[in-house]
VMD Tcl script that builds the backbone (N, CA, C; Angstrom):
set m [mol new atoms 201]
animate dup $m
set s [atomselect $m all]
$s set {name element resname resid chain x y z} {
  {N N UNK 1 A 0.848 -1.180 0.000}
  {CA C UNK 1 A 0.000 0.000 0.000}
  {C C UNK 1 A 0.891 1.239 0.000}
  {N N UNK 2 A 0.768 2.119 -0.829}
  {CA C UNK 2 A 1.395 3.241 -1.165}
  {C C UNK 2 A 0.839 4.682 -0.338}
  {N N UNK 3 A 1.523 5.476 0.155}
  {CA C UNK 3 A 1.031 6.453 1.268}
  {C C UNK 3 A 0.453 7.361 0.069}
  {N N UNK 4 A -0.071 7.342 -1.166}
  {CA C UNK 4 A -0.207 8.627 -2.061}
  {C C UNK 4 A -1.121 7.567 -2.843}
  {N N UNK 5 A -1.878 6.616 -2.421}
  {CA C UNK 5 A -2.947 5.693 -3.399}
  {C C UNK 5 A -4.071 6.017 -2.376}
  {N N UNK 6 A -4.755 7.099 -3.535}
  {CA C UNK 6 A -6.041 7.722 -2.522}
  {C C UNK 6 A -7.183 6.726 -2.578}
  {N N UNK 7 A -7.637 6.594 -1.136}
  {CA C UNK 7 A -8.453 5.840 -0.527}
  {C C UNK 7 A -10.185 5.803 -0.362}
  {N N UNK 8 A -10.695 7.282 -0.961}
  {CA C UNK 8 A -11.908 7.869 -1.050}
  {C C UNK 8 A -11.935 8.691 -1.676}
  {N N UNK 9 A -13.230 9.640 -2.247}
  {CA C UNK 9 A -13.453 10.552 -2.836}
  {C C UNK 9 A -13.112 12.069 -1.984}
  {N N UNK 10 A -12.513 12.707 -2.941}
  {CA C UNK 10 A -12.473 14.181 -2.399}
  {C C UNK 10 A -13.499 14.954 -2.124}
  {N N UNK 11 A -13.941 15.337 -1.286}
  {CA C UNK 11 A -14.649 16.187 -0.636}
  {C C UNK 11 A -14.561 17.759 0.053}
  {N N UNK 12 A -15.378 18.519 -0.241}
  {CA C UNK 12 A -14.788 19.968 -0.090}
  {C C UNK 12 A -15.031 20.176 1.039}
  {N N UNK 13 A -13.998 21.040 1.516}
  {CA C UNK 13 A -14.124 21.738 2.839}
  {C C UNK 13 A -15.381 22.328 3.434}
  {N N UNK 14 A -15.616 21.698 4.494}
  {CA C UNK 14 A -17.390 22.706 4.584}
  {C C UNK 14 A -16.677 24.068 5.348}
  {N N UNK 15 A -15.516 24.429 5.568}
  {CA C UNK 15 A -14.807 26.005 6.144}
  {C C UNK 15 A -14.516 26.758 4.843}
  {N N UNK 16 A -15.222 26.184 3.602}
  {CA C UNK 16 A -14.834 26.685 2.286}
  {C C UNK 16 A -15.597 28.340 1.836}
  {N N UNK 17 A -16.239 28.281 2.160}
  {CA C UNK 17 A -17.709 29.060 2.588}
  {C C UNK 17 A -18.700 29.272 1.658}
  {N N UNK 18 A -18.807 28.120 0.829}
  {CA C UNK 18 A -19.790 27.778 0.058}
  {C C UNK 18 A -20.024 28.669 -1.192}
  {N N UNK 19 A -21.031 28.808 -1.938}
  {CA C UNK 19 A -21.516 29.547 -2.808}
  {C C UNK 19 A -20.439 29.900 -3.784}
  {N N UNK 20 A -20.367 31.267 -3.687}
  {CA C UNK 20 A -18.797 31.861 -4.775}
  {C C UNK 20 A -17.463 32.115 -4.117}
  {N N UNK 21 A -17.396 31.198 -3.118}
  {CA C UNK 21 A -16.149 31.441 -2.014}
  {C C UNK 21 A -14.847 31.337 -3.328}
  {N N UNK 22 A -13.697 31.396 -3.004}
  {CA C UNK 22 A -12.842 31.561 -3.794}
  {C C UNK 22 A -11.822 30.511 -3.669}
  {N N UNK 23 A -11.885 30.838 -2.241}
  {CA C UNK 23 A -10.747 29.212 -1.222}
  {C C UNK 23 A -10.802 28.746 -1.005}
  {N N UNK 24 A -11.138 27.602 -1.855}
  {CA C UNK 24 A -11.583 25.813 -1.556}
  {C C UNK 24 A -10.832 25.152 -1.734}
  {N N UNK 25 A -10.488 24.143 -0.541}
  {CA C UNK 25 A -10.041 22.818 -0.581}
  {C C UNK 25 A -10.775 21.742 -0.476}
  {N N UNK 26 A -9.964 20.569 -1.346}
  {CA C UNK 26 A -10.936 19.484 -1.343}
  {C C UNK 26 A -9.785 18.289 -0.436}
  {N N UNK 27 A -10.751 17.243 0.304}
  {CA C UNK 27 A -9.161 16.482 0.740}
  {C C UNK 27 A -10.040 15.037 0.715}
  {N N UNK 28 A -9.173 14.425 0.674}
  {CA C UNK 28 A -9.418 12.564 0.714}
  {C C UNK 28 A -8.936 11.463 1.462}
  {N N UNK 29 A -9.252 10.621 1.889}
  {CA C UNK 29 A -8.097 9.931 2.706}
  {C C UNK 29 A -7.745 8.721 2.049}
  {N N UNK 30 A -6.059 8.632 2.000}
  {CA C UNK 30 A -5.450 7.967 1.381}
  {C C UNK 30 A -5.187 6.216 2.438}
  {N N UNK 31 A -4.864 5.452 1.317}
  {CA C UNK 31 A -5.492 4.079 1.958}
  {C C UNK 31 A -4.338 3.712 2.876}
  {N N UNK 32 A -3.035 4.685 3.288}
  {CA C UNK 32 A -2.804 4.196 4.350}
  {C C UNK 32 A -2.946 4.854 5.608}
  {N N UNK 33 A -4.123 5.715 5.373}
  {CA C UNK 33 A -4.891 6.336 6.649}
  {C C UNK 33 A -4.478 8.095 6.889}
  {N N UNK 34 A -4.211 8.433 5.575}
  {CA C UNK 34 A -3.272 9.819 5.925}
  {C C UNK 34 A -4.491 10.629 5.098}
  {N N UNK 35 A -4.139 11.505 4.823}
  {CA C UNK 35 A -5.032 12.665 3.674}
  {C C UNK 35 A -4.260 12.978 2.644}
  {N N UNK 36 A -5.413 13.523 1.416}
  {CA C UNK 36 A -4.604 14.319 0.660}
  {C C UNK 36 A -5.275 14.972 0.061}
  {N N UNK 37 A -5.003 16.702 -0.198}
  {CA C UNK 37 A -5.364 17.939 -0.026}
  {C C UNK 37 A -5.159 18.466 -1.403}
  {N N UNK 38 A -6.522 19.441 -2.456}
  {CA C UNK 38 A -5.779 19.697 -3.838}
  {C C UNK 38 A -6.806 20.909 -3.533}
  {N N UNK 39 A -6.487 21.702 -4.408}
  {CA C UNK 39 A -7.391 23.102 -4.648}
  {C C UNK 39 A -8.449 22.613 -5.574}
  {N N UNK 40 A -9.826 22.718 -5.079}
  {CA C UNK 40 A -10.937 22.630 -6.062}
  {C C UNK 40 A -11.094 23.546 -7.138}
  {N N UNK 41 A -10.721 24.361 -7.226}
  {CA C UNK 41 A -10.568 25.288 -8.315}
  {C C UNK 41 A -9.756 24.524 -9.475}
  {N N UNK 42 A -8.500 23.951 -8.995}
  {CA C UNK 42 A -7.562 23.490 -10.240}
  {C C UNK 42 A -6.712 22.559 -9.782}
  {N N UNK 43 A -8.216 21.308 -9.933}
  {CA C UNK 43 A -7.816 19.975 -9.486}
  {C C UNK 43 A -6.612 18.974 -10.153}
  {N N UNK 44 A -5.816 19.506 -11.135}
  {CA C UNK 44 A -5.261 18.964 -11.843}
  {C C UNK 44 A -4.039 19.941 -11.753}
  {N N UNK 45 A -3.800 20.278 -11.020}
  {CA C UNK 45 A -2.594 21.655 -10.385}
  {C C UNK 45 A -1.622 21.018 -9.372}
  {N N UNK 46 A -2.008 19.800 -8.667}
  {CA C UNK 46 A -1.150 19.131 -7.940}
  {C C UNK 46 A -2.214 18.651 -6.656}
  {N N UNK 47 A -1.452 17.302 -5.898}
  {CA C UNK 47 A -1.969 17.102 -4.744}
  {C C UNK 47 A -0.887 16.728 -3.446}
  {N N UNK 48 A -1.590 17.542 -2.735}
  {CA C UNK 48 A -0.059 17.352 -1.573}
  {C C UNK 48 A -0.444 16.018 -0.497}
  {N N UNK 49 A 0.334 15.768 -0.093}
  {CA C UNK 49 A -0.163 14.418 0.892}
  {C C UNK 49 A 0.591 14.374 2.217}
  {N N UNK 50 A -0.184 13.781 3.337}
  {CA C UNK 50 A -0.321 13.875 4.300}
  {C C UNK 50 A -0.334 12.700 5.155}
  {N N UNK 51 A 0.876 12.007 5.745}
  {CA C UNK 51 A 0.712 10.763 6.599}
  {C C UNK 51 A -0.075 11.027 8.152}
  {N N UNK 52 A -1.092 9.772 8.613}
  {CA C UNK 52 A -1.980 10.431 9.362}
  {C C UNK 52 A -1.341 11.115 10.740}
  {N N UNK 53 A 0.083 10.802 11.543}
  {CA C UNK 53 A 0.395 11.827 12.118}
  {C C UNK 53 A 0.597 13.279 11.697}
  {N N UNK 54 A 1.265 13.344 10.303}
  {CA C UNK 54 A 1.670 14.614 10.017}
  {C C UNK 54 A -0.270 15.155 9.911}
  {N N UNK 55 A -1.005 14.893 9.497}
  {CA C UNK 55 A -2.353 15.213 9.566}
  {C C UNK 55 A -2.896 15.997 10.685}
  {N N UNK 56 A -2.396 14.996 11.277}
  {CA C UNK 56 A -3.253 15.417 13.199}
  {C C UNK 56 A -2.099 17.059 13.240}
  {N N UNK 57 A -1.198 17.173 12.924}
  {CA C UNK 57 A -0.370 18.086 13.519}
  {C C UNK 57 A -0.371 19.313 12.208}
  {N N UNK 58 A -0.912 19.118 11.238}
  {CA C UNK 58 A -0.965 19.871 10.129}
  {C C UNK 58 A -2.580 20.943 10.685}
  {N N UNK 59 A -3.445 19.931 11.060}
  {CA C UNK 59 A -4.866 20.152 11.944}
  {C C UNK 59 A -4.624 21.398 12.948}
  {N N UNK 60 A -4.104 20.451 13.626}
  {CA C UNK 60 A -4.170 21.367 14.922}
  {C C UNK 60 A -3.057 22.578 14.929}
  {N N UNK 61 A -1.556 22.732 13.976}
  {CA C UNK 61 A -1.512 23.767 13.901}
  {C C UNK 61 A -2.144 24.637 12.695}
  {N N UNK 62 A -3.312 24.859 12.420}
  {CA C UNK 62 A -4.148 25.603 11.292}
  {C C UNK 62 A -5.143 25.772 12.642}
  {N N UNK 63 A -5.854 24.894 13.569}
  {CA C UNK 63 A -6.656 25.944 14.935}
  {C C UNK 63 A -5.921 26.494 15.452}
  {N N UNK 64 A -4.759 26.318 15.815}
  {CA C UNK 64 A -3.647 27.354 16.649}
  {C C UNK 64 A -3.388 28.434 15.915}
  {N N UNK 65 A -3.703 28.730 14.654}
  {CA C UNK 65 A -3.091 30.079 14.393}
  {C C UNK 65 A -1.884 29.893 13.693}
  {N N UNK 66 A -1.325 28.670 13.571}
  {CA C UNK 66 A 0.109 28.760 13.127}
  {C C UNK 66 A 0.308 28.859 11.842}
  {N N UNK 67 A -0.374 28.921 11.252}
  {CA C UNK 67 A -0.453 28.410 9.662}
  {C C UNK 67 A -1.415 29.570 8.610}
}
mol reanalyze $m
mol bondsrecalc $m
mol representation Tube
mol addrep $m
C-alpha cells in the first residue's frame, strides 16, 4: 500500500464558505490512513499528501493560528 494511493473521494471543505467562495479545498483519505489535499478550483494543479500523524499536527496547527 502506497502512502499517495487515494483511498476515497475528495470532498470539499465545509470552512470553504460555500456559494462563490474563492478558497476551496478538497481532501481525501489515502489508503494508508493519511489525507490528501488539492485546490478545487484546479484539481489537476497538484496534490499534496499527508501521513496520518503529520495530519493530526498539520490540523491542529491551522486551529492554533500557526499556519
Amino acid at each position: 500500500m502506497n502512502s499517495q494511493d487515494i483511498g476515497g473521494p475528495f470532498v470539499k471543505s465545509s470552512y470553504s464558505g460555500g456559494g462563490s467562495a474563492n478558497e476551496c479545498v478538497e481532501v481525501a483519505r489515502t489508503a494508508s490512513g493519511g489525507h490528501a489535499v488539492r485546490d478545487s478550483k484546479n484539481r489537476d494543479g497538484g496534490i499534496q499528501f499527508y501521513r496520518a500523524g503529520e495530519w493530526v499536527a498539520f490540523v491542529a496547527g491551522v486551529k492554533a493560528g500557526e499556519l
